[in-house]
N, C-alpha and C positions, 0 to 999 in steps of 0.2 A: 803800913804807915808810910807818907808820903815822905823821903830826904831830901832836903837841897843838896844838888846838884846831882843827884841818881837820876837812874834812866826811870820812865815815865811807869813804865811796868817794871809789876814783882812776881817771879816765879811763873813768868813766861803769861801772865794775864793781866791784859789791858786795860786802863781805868775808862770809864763812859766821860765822852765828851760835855765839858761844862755844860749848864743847862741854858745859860744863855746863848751859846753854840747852836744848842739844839732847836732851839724856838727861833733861831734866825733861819734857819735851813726851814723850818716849817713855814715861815711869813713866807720866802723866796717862793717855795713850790705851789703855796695857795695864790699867791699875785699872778702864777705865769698861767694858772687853772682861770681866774679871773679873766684875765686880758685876752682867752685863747677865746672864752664863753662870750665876750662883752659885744664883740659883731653882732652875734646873733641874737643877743637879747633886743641890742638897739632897733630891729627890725620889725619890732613889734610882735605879739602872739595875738591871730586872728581873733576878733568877738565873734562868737552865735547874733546872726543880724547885721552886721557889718561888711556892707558890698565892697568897700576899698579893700579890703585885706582878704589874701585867701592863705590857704595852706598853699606849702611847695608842692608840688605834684614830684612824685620819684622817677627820673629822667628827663626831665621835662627842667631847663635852662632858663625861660623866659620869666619866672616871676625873679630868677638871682639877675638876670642880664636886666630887666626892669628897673634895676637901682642903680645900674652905668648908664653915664652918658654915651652918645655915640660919635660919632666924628664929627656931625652937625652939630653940635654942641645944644640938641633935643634930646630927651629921655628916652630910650626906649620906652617906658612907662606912659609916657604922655602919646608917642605912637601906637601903642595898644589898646587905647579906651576905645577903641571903634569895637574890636572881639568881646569887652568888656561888660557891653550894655548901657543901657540906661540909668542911673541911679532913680529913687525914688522919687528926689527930690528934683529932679530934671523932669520930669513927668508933665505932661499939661493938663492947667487943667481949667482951660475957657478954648473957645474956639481961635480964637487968632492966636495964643500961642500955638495951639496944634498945625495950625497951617505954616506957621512962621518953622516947627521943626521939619516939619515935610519938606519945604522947601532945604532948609538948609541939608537934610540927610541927603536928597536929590543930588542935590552940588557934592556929597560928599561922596556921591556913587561914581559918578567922574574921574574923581582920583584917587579913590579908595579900593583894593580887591574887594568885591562881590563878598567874599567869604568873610570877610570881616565886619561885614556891615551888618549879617545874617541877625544876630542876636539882636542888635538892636532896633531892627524893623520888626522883627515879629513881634519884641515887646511892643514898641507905638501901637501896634495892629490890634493888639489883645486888648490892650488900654481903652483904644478910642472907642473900641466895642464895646469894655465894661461902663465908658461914658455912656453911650447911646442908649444902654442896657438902662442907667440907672435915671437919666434924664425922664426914659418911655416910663419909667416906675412913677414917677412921681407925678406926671402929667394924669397919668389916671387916675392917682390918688385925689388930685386936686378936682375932677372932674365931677368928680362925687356929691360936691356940693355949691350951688350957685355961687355961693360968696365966693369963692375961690376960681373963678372962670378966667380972670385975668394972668393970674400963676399958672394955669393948665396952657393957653395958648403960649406962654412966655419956654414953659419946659418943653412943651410939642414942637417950636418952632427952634430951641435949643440943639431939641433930638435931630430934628432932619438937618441940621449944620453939622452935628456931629456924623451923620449918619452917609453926609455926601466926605467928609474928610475920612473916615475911614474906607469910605471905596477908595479915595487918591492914596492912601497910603497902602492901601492893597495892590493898587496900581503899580507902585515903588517897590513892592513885595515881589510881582509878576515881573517888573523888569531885573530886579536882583536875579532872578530865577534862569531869565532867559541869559542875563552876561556870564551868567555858570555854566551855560546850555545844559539846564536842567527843565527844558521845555516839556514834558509830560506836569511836571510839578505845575508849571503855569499856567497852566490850563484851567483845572480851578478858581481861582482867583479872578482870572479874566472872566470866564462866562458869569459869575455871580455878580459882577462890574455891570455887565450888558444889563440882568436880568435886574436889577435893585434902579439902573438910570441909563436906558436905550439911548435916551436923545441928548443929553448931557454931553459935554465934551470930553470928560472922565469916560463915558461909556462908550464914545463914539471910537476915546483912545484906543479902549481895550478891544472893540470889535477888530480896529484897524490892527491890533496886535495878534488876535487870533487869526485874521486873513494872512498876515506874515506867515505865522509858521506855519500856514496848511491845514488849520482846522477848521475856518469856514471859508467859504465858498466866494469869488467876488461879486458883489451882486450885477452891476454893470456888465460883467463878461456874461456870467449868467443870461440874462437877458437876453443879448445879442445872439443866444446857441438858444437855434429854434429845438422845442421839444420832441423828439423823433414821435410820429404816432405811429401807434400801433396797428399790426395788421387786420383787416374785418376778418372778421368769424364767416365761413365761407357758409353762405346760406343751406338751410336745410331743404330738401328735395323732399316733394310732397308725392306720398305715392299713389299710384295711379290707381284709377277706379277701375274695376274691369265690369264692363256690359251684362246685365243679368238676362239669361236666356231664359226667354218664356216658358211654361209647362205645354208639354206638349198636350193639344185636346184629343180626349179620350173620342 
C-alpha cells in the first residue's frame, strides 16, 4: 500500500513506472526508429518497368552520390544519364528525329568518355534496326495488293531512310569503339557500312576508317606498286629421236 511521504518501494521492491511514463518512453523510441528510416523511404522503392529507378548495387556509391550535388552545382545524377541509356520515351520514332539524335550523341562523343556513351549507342543501333525491320514488314504487306501500291512505295522508301541512318549510327558505334581502342571490335561495324553503301559518304567514311587502322589497303598506293610477276615455268625439253637403223639384208 502506497504512504504519503514513504519511500517509493516496500520491502526492497519497486513499483512499475506510471503508464503514462511508459507510453512516452515508447512514442520517443518509435519517432527516432521513424526519422532514422524516413531518408530512405524518401528515395523511393524501385518499380518492375521503371528505367529512372534502380536498386543500389552493394559497394557501388554512385546511385547514393547521385542524390548530391557536386561542386558545380549539377547532379551527379544528371551527369550520369549518358551510362544510363536511352529511356523509352526518348526513343525515335520518324526519320528526322533519329538523325536529329545521331547528330547530337556525335557532339556528345566529344565531350563525353567513350564508355559512357556505350549503352546508349547500342540502344539507338538496335532501335533503328527494329525500325528498318518493321518498315520492310509492312511494305510487303502492302505489296500484296494493287490498291495499296502507294503505302508499299511510302514504307519501302521509309525503310531505306531508316536503313542509311542506322549505318551513320553504326558509324558512331565504330568510332566509340576506336576512342576505346577497341579496334578489332570495330572492324565489324565498318566493313557492314562499306558492304550495305560503297559509294555513300557514310560508306566511303568507314572505308577511310578501315584504311586507318590497317585493315584495308590504300587503293592509290596500291596502284602505284607494280605487281611483281612471276617467274616462267622454264620450258620442257623434248626428247630426242634417235635414227632407226635399217635390218640388215639377209
Amino acid at each position: 500500500m502506497f504512504v504519503f511521504g514513504k519511500s517509493a518501494s516496500l520491502s526492497g521492491v519497486q513499483q512499475k513506472p506510471p503508464l503514462v511514463l511508459r507510453r512516452t518512453v515508447q512514442f520517443a523510441l518509435l519517432s527516432a526508429a521513424l526519422a532514422m528510416a524516413l531518408p530512405a523511404w524518401c528515395q523511393g522503392v524501385p518499380l518492375p518497368g521503371d528505367a529512372t529507378m534502380s536498386a543500389p548495387v552493394p559497394g557501388n556509391d554512385s546511385w547514393e552520390n547521385s542524390l548530391m550535388p557536386n561542386a558545380t552545382g549539377v547532379s551527379k545524377q544528371a551527369a550520369g544519364m549518358h551510362a544510363a541509356g536511352i529511356g523509352y520515351g526518348d526513343l525515335p520514332l520518324n526519320a528526322d528525329d533519329a538523325k536529329a539524335r545521331i547528330i547530337e550523341m556525335r557532339g556528345m562523343l566529344k565531350t563525353t568518355r567513350p564508355q559512357e556513351m556505350a549503352t546508349r549507342i547500342n540502344q539507338l543501333c538496335e532501335w533503328l534496326s527494329d525500325m528498318v525491320d518493321a518498315h520492310t514488314r509492312m511494305a510487303n504487306a502492302f505489296s500484296r495488293s494493287p490498291a495499296t501500291k502507294a503505302q508499299m512505295m511510302a514504307e519501302h522508301q521509309t525503310a531505306q531512310r531508316f536503313s542509311q541512318l542506322k549505318d551513320s549510327a553504326q558509324l558512331l558505334k565504330a568510332d566509340q569503339l576506336i576512342s576505346m581502342r577497341r579496334f578489332p571490335e570495330a572492324i565489324g561495324p565498318l566493313v557492314e557500312i562499306v558492304i550495305a553503301e560503297p559509294t555513300s559518304a557514310t560508306g566511303q567514311g568507314a572505308y577511310k576508317r578501315l584504311k586507318d587502322l590497317g585493315f584495308s589497303p590504300d587503293a592509290a598506293t596500291t596502284a602505284a606498286t607494280p605487281a611483281s610477276t612471276p617467274a616462267a615455268a622454264p620450258a620442257e625439253i623434248a626428247p630426242k629421236k634417235t635414227a632407226s637403223v635399217p635390218a640388215a639384208h639377209k
